[in-house]
PQR file of N, CA, C, O and H, with PARSE charges and radii, in Angstrom:
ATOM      1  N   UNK A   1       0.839  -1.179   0.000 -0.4000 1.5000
ATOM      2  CA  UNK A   1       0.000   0.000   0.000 -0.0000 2.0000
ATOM      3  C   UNK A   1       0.886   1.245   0.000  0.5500 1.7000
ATOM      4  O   UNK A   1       2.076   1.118   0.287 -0.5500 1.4000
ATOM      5  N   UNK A   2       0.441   2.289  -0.266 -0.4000 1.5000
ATOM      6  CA  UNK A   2       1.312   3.662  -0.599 -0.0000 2.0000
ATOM      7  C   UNK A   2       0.970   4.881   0.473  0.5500 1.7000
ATOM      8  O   UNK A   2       0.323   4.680   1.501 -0.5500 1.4000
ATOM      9  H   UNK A   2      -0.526   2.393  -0.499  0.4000 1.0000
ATOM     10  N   UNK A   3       1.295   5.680   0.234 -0.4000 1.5000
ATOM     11  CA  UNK A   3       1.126   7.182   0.723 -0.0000 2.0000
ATOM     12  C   UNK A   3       0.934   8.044  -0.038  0.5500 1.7000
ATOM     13  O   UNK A   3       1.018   8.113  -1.264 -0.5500 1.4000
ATOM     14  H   UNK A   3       1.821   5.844  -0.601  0.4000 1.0000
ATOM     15  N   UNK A   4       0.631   8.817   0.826 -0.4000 1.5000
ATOM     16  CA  UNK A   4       0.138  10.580  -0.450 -0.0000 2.0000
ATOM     17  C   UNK A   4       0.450  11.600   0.537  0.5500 1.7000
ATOM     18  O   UNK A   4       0.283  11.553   1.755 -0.5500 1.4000
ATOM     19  H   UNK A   4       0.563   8.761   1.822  0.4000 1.0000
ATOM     20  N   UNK A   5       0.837  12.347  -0.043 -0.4000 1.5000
ATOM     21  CA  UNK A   5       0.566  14.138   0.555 -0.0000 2.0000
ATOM     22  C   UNK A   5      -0.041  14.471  -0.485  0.5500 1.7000
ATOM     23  O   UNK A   5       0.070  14.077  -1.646 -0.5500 1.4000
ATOM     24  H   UNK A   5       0.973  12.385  -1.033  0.4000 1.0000
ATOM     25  N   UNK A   6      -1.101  15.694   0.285 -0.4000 1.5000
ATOM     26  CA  UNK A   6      -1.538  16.681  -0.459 -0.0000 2.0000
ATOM     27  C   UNK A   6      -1.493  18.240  -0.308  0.5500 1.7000
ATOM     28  O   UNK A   6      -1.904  18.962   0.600 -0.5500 1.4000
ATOM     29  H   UNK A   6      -1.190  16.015   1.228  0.4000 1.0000
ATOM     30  N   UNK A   7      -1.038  18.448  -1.159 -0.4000 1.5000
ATOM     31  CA  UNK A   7      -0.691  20.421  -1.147 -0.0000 2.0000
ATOM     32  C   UNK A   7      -1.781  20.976  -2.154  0.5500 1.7000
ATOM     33  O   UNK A   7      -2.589  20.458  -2.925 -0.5500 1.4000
ATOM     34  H   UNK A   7      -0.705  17.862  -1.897  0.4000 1.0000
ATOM     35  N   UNK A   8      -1.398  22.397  -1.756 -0.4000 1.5000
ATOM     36  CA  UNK A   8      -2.577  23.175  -2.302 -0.0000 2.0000
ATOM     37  C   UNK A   8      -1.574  24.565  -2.349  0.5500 1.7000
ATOM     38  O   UNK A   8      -0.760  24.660  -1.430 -0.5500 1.4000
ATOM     39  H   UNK A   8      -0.742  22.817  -1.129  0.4000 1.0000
ATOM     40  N   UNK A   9      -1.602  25.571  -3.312 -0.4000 1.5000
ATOM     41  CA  UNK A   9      -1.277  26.735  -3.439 -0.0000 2.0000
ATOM     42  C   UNK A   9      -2.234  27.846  -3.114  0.5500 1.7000
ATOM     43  O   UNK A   9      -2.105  29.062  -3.259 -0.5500 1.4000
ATOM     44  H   UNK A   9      -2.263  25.494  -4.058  0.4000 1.0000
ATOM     45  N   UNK A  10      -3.179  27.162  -2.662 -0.4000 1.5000
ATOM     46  CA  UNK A  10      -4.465  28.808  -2.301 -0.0000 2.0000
ATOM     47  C   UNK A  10      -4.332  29.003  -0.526  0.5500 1.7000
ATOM     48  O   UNK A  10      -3.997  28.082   0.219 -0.5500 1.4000
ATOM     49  H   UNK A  10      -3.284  26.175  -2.544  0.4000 1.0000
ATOM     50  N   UNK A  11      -4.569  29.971  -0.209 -0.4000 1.5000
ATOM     51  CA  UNK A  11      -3.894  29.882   0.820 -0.0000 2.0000
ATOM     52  C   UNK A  11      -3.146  30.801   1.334  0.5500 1.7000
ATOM     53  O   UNK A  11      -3.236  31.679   0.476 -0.5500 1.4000
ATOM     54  H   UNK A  11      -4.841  30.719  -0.815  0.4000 1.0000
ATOM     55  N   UNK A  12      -2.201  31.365   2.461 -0.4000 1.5000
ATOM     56  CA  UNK A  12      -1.475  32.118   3.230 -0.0000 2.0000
ATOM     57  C   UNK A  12      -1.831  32.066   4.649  0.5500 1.7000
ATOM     58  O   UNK A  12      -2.942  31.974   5.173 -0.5500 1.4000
ATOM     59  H   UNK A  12      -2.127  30.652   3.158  0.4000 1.0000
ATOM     60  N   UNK A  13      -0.542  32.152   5.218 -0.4000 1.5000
ATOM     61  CA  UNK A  13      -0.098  31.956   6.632 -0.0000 2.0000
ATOM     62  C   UNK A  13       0.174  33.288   7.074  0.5500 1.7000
ATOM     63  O   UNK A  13       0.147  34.282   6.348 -0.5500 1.4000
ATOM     64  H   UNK A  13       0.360  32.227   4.792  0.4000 1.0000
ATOM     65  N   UNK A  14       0.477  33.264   8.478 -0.4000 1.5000
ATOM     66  CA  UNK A  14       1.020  34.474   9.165 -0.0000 2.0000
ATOM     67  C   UNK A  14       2.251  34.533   9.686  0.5500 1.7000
ATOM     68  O   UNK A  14       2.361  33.757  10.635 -0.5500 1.4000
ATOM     69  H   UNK A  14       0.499  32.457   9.068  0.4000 1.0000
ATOM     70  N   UNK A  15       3.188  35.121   9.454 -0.4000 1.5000
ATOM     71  CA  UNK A  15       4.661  34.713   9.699 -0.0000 2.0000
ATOM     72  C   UNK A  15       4.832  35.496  11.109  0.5500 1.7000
ATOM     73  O   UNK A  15       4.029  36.395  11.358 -0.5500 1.4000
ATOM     74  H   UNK A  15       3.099  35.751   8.682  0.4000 1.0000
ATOM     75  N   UNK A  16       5.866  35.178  12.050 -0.4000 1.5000
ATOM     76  CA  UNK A  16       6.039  35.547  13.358 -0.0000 2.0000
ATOM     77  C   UNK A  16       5.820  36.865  13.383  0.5500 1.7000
ATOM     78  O   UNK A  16       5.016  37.364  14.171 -0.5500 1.4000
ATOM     79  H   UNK A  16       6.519  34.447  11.848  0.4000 1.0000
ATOM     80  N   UNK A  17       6.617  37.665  12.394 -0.4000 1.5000
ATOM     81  CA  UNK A  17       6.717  39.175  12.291 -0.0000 2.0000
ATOM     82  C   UNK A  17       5.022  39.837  12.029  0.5500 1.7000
ATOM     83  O   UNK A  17       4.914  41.059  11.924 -0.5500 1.4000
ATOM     84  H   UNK A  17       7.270  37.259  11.755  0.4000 1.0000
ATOM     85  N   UNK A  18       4.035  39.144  11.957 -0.4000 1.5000
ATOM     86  CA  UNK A  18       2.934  39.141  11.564 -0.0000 2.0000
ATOM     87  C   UNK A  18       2.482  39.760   9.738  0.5500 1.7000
ATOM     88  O   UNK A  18       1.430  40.259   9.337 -0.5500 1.4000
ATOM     89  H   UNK A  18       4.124  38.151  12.043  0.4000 1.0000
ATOM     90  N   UNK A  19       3.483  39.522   9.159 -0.4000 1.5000
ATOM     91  CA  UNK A  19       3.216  39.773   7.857 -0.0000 2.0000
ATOM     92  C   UNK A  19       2.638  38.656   7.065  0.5500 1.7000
ATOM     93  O   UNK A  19       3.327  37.646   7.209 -0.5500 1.4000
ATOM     94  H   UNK A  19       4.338  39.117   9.485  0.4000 1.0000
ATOM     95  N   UNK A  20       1.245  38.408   5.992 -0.4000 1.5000
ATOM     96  CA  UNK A  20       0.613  37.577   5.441 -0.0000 2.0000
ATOM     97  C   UNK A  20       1.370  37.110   4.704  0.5500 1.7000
ATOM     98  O   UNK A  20       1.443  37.841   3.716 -0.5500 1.4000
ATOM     99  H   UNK A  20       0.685  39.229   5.874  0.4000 1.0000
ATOM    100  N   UNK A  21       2.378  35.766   4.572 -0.4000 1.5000
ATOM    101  CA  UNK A  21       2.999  35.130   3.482 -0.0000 2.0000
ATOM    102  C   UNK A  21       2.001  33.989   2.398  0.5500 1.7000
ATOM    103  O   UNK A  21       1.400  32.968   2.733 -0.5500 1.4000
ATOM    104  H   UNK A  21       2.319  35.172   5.374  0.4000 1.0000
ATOM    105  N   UNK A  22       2.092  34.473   1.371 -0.4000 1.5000
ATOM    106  CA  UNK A  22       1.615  33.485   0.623 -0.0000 2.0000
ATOM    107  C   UNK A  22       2.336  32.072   0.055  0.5500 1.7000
ATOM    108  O   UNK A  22       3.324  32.136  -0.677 -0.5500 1.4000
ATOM    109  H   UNK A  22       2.580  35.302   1.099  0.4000 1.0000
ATOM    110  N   UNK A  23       1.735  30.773   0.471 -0.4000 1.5000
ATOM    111  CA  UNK A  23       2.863  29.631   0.212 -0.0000 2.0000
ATOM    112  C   UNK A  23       2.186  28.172   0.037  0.5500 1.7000
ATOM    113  O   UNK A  23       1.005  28.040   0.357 -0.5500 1.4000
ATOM    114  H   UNK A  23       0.933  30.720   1.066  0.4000 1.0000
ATOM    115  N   UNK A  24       2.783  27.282  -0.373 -0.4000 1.5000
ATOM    116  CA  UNK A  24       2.100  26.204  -0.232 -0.0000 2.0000
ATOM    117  C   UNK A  24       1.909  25.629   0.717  0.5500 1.7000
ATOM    118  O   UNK A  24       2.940  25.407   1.352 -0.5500 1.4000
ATOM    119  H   UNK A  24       3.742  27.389  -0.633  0.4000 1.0000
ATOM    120  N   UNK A  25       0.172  24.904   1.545 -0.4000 1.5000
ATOM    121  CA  UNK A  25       0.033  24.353   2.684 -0.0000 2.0000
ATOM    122  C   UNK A  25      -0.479  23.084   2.056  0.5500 1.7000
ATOM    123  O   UNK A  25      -0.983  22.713   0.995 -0.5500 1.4000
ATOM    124  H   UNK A  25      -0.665  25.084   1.029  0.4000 1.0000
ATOM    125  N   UNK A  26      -0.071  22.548   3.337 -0.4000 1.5000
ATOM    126  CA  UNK A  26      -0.336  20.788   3.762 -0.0000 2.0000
ATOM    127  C   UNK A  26      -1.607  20.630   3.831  0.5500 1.7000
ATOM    128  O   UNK A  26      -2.076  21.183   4.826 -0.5500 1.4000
ATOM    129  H   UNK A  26       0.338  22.849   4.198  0.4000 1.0000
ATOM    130  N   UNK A  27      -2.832  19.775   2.783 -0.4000 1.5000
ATOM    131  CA  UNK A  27      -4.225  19.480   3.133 -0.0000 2.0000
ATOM    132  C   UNK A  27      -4.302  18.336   4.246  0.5500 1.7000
ATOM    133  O   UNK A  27      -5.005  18.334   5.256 -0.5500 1.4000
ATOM    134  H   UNK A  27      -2.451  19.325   1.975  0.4000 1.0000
ATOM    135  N   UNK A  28      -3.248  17.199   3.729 -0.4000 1.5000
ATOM    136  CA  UNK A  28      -3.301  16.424   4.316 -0.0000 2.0000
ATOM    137  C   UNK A  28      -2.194  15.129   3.900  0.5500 1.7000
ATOM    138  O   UNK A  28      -1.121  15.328   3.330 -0.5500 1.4000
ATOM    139  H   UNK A  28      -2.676  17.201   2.908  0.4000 1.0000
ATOM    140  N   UNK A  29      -2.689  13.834   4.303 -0.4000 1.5000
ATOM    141  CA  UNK A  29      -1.554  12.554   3.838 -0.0000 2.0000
ATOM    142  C   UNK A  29      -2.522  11.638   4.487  0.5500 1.7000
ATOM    143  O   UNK A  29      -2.990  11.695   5.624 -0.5500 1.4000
ATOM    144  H   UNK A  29      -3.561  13.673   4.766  0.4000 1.0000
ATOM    145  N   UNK A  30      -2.748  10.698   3.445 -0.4000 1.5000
ATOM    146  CA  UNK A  30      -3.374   9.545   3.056 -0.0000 2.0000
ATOM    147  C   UNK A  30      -2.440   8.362   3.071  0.5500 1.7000
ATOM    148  O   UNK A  30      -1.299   8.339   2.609 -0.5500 1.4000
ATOM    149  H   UNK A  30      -2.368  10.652   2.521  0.4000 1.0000
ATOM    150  N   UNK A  31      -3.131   7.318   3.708 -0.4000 1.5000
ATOM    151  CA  UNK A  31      -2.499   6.446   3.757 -0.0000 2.0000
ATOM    152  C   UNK A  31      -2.736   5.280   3.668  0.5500 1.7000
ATOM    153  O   UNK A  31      -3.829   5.157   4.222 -0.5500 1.4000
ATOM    154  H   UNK A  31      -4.057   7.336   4.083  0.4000 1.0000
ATOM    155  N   UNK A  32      -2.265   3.873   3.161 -0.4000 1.5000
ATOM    156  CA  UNK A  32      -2.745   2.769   2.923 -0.0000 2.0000
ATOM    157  C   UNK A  32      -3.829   2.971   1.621  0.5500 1.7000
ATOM    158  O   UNK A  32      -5.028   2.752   1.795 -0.5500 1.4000
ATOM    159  H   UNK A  32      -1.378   3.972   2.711  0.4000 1.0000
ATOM    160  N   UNK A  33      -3.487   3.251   0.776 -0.4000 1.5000
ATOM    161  CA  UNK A  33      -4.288   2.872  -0.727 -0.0000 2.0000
ATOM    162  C   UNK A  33      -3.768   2.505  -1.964  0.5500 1.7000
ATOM    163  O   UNK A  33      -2.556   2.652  -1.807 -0.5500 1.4000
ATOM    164  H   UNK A  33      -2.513   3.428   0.634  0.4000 1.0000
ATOM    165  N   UNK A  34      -3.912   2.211  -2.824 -0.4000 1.5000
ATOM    166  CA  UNK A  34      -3.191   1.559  -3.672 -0.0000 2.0000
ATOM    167  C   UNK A  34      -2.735   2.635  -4.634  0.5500 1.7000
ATOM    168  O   UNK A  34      -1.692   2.529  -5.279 -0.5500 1.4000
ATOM    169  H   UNK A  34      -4.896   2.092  -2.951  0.4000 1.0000
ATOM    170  N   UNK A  35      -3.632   3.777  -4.714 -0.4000 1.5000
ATOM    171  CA  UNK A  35      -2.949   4.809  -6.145 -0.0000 2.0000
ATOM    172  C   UNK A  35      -3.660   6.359  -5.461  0.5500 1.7000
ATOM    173  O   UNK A  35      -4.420   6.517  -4.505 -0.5500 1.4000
ATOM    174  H   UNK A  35      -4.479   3.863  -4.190  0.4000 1.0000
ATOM    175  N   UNK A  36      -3.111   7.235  -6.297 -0.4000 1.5000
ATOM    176  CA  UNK A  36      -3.239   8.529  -6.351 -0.0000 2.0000
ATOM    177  C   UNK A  36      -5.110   8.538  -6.333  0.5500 1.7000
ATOM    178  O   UNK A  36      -5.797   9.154  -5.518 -0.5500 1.4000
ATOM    179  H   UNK A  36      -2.494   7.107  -7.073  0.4000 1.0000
ATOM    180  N   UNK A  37      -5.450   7.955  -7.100 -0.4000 1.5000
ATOM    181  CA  UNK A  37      -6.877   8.626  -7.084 -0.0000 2.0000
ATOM    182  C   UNK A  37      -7.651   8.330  -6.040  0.5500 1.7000
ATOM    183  O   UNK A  37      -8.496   9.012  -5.460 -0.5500 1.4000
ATOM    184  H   UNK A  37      -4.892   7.455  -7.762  0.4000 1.0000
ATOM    185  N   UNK A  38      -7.123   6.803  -5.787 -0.4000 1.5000
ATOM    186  CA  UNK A  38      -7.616   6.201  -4.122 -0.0000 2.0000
ATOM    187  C   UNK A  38      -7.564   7.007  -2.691  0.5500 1.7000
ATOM    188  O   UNK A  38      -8.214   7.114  -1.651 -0.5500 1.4000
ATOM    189  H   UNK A  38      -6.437   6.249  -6.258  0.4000 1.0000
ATOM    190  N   UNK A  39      -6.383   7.497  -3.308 -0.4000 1.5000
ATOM    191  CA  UNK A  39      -5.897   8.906  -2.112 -0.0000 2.0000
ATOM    192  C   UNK A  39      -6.818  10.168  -2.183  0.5500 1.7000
ATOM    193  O   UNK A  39      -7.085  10.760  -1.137 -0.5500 1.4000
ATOM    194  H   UNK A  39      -5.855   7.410  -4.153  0.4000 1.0000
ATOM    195  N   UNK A  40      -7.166  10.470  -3.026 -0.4000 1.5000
ATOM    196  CA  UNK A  40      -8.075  11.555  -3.083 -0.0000 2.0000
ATOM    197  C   UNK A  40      -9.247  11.266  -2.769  0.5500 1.7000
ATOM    198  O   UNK A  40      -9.674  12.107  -1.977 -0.5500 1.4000
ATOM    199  H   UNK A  40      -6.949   9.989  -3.875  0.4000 1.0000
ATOM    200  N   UNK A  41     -10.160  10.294  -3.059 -0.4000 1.5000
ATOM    201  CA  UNK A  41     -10.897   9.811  -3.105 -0.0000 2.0000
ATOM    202  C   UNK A  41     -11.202   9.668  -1.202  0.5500 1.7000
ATOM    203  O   UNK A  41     -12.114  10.131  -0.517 -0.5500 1.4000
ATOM    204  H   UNK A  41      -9.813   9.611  -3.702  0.4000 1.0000
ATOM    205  N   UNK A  42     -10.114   8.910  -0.863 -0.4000 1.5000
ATOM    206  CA  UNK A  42      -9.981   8.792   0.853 -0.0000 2.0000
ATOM    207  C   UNK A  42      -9.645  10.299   1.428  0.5500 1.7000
ATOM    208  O   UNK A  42      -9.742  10.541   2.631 -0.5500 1.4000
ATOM    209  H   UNK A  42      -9.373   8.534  -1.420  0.4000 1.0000
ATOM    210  N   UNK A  43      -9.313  11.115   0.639 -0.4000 1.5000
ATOM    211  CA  UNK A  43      -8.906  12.585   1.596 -0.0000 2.0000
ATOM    212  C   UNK A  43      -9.976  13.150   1.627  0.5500 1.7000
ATOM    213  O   UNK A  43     -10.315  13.617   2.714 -0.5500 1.4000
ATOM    214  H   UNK A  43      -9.233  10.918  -0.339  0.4000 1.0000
ATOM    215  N   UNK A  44     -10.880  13.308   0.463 -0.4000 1.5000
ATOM    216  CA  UNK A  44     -12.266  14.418   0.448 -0.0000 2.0000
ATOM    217  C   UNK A  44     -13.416  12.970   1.721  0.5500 1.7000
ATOM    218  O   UNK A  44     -14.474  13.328   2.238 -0.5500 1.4000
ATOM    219  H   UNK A  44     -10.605  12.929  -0.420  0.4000 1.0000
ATOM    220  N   UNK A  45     -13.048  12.041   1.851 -0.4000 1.5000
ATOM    221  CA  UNK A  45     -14.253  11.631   2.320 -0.0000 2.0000
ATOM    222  C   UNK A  45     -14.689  11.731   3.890  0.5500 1.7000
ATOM    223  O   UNK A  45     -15.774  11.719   4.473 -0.5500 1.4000
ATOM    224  H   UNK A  45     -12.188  11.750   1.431  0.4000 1.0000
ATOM    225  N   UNK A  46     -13.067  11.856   4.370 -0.4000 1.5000
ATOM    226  CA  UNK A  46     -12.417  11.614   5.601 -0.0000 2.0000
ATOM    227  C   UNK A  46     -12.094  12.919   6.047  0.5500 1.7000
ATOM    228  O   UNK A  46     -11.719  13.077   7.209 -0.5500 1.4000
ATOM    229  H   UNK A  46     -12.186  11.866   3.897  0.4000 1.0000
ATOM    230  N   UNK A  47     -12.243  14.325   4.896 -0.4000 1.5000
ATOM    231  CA  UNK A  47     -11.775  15.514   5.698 -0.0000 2.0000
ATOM    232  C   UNK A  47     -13.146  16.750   5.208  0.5500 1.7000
ATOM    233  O   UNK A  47     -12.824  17.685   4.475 -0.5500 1.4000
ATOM    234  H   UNK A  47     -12.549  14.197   3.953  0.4000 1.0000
ATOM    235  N   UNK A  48     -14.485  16.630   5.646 -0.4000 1.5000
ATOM    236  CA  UNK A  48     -15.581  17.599   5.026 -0.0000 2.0000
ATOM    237  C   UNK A  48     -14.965  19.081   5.010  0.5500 1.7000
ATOM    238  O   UNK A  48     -15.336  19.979   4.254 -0.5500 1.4000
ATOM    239  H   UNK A  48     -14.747  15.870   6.240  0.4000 1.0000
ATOM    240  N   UNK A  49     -14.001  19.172   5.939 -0.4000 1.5000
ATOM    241  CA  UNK A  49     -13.513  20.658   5.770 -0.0000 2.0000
ATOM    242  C   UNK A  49     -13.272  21.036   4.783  0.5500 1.7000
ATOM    243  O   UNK A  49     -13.457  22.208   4.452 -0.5500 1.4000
ATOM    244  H   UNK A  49     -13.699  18.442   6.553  0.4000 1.0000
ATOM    245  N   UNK A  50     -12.795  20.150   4.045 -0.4000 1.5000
ATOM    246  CA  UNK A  50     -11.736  20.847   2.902 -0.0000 2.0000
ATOM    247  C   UNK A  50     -12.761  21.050   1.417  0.5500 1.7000
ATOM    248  O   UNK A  50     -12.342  21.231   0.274 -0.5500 1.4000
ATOM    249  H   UNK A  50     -12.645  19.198   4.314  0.4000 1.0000
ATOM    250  N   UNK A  51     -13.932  20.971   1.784 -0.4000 1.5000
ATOM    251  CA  UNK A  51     -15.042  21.478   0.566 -0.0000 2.0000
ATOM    252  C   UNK A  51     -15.364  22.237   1.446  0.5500 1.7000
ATOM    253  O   UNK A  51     -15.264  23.329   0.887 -0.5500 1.4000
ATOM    254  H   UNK A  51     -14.273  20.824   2.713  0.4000 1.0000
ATOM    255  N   UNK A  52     -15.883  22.531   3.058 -0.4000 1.5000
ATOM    256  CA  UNK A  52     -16.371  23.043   3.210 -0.0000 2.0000
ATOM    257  C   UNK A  52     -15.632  24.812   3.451  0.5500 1.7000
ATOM    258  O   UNK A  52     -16.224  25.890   3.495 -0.5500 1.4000
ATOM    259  H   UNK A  52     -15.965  21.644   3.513  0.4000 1.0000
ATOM    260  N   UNK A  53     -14.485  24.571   3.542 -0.4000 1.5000
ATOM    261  CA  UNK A  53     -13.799  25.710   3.410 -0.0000 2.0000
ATOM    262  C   UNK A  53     -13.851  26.454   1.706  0.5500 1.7000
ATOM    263  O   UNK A  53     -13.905  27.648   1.414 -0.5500 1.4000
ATOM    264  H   UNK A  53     -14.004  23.695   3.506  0.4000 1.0000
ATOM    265  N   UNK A  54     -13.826  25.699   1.137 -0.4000 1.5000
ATOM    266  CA  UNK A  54     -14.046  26.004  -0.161 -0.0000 2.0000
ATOM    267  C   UNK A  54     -12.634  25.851  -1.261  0.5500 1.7000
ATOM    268  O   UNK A  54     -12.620  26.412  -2.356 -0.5500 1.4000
ATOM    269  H   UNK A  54     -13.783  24.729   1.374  0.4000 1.0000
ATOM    270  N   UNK A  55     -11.620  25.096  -0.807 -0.4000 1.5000
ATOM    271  CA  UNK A  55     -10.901  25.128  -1.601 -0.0000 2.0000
ATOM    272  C   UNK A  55     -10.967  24.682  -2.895  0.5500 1.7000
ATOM    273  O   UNK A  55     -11.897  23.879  -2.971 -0.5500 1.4000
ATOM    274  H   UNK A  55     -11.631  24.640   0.083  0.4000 1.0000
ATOM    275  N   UNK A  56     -10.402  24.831  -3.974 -0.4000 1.5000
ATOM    276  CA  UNK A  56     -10.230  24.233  -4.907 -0.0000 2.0000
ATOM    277  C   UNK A  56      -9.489  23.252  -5.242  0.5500 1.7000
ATOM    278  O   UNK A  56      -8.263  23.299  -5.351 -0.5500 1.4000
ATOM    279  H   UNK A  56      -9.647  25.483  -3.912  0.4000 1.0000
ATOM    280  N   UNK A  57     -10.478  21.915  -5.500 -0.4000 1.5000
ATOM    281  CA  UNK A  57      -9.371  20.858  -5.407 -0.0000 2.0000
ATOM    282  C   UNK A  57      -8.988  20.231  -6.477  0.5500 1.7000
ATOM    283  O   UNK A  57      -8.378  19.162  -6.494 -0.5500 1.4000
ATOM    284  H   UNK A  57     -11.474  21.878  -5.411  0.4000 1.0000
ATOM    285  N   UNK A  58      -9.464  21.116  -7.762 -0.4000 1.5000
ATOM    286  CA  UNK A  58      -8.865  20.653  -8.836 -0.0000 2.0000
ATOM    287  C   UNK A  58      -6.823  21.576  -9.191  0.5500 1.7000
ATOM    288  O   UNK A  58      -6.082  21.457 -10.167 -0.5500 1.4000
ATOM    289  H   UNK A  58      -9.960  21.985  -7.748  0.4000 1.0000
ATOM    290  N   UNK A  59      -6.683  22.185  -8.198 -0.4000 1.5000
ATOM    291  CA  UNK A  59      -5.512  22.979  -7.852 -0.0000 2.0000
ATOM    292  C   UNK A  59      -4.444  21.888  -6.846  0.5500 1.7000
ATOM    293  O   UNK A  59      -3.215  21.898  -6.905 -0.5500 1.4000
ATOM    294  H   UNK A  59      -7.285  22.282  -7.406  0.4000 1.0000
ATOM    295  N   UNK A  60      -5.185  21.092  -6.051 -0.4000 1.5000
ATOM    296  CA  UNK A  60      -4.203  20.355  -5.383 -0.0000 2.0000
ATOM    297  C   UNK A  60      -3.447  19.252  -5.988  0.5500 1.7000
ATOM    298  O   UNK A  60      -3.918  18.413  -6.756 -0.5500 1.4000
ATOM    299  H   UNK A  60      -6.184  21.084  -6.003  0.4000 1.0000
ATOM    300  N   UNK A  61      -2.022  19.340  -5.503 -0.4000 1.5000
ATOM    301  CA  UNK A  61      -1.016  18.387  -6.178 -0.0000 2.0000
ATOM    302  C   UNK A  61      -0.634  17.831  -4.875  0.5500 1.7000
ATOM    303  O   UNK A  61      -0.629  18.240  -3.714 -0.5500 1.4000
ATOM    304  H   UNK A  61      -1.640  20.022  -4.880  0.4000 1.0000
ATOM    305  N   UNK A  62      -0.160  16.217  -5.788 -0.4000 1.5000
ATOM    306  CA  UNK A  62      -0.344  14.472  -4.448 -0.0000 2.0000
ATOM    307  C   UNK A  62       0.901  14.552  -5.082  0.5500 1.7000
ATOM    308  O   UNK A  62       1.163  14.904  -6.232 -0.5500 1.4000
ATOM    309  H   UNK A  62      -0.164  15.885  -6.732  0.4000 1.0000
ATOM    310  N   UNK A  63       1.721  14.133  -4.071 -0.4000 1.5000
ATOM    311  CA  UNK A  63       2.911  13.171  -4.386 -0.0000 2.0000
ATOM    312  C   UNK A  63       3.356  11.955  -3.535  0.5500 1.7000
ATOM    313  O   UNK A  63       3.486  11.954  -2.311 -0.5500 1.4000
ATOM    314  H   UNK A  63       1.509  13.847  -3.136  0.4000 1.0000
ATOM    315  N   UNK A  64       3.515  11.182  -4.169 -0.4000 1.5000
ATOM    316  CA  UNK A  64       3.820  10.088  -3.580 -0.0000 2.0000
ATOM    317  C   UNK A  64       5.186  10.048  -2.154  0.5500 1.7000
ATOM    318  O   UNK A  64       6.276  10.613  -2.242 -0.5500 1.4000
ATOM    319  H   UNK A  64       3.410  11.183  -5.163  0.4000 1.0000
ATOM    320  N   UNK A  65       4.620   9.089  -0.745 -0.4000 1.5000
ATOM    321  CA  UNK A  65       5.899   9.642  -0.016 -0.0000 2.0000
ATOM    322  C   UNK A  65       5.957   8.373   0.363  0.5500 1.7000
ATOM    323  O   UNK A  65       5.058   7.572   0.107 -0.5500 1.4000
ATOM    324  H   UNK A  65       3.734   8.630  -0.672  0.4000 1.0000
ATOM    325  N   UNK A  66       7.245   8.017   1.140 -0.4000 1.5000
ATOM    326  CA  UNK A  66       7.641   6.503   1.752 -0.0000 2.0000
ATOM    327  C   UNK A  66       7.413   6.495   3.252  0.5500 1.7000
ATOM    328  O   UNK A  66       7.642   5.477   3.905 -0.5500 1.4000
ATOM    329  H   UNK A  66       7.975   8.668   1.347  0.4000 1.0000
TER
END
């Protein structure tokens, strides 16, 4: 079975100095499925936030991790 991360470019953080940085954040990491789509498939089902925040998840990029 494999792994996934998932990133997203929409988004910004607050850096110590309190200035808004814009950057890529962590949706999440999936685990135990056999492929990329299985992973997605298990991230939207297992996390309602992440529609309900409204991201766009045709923007998020999976990469495979060990």
């Amino acid at each position: 079975m494999k792994k996934y991360i998932f990133i997203t470019p929409e988004g910004n953080t607050t850096a110590p100095n309190g200035n808004d940085i814009e950057n890529m954040q962590v949706i999440g990491i999936v685990e135990d499925v056999i492929d990329e789509n299985e992973a997605f498939k298990k991230l939207l089902l297992e996390n309602d936030w992440i529609i309900d925040a409204e991201f766009n998840v045709a923007e998020f990029i999976c990469y495979e991790i060990k």
